[in-house]
N, C-alpha and C positions, 0 to 999 in steps of 0.2 A: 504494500500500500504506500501510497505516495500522494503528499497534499503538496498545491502548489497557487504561489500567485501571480495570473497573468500579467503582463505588463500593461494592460488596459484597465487592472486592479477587478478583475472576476477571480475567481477561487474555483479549481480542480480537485478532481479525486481520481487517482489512478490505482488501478488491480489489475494482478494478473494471479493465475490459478498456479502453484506453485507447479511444475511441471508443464507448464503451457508455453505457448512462442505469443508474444502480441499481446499489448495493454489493452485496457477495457477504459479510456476515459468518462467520468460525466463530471458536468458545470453542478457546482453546489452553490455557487453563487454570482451573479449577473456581473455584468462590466460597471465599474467604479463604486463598487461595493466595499471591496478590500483594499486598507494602504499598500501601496506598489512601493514603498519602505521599507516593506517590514516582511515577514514569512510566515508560515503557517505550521501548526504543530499538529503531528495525527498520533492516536493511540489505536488498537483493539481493546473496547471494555465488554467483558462478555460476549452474547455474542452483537453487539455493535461498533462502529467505526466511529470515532470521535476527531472533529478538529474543529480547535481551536483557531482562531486567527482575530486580529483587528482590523475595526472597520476605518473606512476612508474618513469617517468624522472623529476618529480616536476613541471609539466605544473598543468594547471584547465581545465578542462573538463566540456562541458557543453552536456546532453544531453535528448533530447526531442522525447514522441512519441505521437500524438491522440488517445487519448481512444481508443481502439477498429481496430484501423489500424495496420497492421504487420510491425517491423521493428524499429529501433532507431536510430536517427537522430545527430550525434555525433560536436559539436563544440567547436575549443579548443578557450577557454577563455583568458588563458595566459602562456607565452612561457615555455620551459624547463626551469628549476632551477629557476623560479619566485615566486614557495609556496613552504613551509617546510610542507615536512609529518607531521603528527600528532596531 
């Protein structure tokens, strides 16, 4: 798994199937969403995929989906101008 942020400031989530050839990208989040500052952090909790990242007004962004279920589940952690990009 691999979280990532565009240079347009959208937010990726890449998988691939441990023995497989070819990533699996999807947008977790739209163009100028996320600071292009700053990076994004992914865990596995359970069985869901968790990233972290901060948004383009300086909030934190929390966002989660179940393995295998369509869609990403977006919560904001803390307010505009609370984290510094970078």
């Amino acid at each position: 798994m691999i979280a990532a942020v565009g240079n347009d400031g959208s937010l990726w989530f890449y998988w691939q199937a441990i023995g497989a050839s070819g990533w699996n990208p999807q947008q977790v989040a739209p163009a100028g969403t996320i600071s292009t500052s700053s990076s994004a952090s992914i865990a596995q909790v359970g069985d869901s995929s968790v990233i972290a990242a901060i948004g383009n007004d300086g909030s934190l962004w929390f966002y989660w989906q179940t393995i295998g279920a369509a869609g990403w589940n977006p919560e904001q952690v803390a307010v505009p101008g609370s984290v510094i990009p970078g």
